[in-house]
C-alpha positions in Angstrom: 96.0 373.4 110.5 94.3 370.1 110.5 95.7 366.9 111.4 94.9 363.4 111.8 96.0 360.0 112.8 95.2 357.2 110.3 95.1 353.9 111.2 94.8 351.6 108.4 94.4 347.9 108.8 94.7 345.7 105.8 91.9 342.2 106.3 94.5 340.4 104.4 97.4 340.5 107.0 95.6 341.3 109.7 97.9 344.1 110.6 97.7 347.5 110.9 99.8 350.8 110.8 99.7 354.3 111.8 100.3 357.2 109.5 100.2 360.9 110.6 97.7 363.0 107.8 98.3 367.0 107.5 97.6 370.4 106.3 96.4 369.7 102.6 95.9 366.1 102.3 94.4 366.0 105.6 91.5 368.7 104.3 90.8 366.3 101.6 89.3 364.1 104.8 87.2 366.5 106.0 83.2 366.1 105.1 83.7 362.4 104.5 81.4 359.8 106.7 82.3 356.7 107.7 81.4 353.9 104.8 82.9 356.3 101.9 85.7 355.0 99.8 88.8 357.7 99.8 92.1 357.2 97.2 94.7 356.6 99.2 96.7 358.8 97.0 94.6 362.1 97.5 95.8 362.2 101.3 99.2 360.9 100.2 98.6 356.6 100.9 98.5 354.2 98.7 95.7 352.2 97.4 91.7 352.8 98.4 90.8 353.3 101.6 87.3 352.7 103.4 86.6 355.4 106.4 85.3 352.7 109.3 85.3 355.1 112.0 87.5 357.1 114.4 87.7 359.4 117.8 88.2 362.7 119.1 90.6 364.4 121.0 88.9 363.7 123.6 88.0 360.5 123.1 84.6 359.9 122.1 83.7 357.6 119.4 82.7 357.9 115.9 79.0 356.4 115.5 78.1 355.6 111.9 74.4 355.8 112.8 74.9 358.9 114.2 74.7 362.2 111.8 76.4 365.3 111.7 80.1 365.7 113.4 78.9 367.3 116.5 78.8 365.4 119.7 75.0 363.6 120.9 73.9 362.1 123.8 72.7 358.5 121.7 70.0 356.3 124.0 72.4 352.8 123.5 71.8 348.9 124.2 74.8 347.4 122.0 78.2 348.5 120.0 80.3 351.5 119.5 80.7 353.4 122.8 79.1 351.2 124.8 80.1 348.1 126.7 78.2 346.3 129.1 77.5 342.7 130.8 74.3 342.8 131.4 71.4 342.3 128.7 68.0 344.7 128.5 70.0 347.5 129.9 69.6 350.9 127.8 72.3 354.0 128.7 72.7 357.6 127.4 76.1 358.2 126.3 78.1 360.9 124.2 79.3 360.2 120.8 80.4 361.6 118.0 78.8 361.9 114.8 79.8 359.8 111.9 81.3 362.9 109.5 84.9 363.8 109.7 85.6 367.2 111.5 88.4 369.4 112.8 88.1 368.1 116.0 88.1 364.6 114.9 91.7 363.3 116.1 92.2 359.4 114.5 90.4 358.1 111.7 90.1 354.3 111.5 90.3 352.9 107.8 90.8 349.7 106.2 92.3 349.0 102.6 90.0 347.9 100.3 92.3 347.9 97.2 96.1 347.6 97.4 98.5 349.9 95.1 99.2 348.9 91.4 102.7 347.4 91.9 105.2 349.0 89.8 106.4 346.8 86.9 
């Protein structure tokens, strides 16, 4: 069955937390790219989450410009999966595309709307 890791960081706090996503609410993530809005409550979190990216088990970065959830060899000069000190220089490297597969391991979110607090 599917899994996932889902960090979800909250811009008001500035913090961060992990939860662990399976079987059925973790199905509801796959097909979802990273920019869509999810109800936290569908994969069983609270509030409205925004998919901003993730990794493999392997390791290899999510790429939003990137399509499909296969992995690519991308032509890079700046940002996701690619770091360098130098300016001008261009490098092949693999990523991942920017859906949400099986083989996807941690999805990165951030909350976009907290939880109606109970009265």
């Amino acid at each position: 069955m599917v899994s996932y890791k889902v960090v979800i960081s909250d811009p008001k706090t500035g913090k961060s937390e992990a939860q662990e996503v399976k079987d059925a609410n973790a199905q509801q993530l796959v097909g979802r790219k990273i920019g869509e809005i999810v109800d936290g409550a569908s994969i069983g979190l609270s509030g409205k989450l925004m998919i901003t990216g993730g990794s493999d088990k392997a390791g290899f970065p999510m790429r939003s410009d990137t399509l499909g959830g296969g992995k690519n060899y991308v032509l890079l000069t700046k940002g996701v999966g690619y770091r360098t000190n130098e300016d001008g220089v261009k490098k092949r490297k693999l990523v991942r595309g920017n859906t949400i597969t099986e083989e996807v391991f941690q999805v990165n979110a951030k909350r976009v709307e907290d939880a109606p607090k109970p009265a």
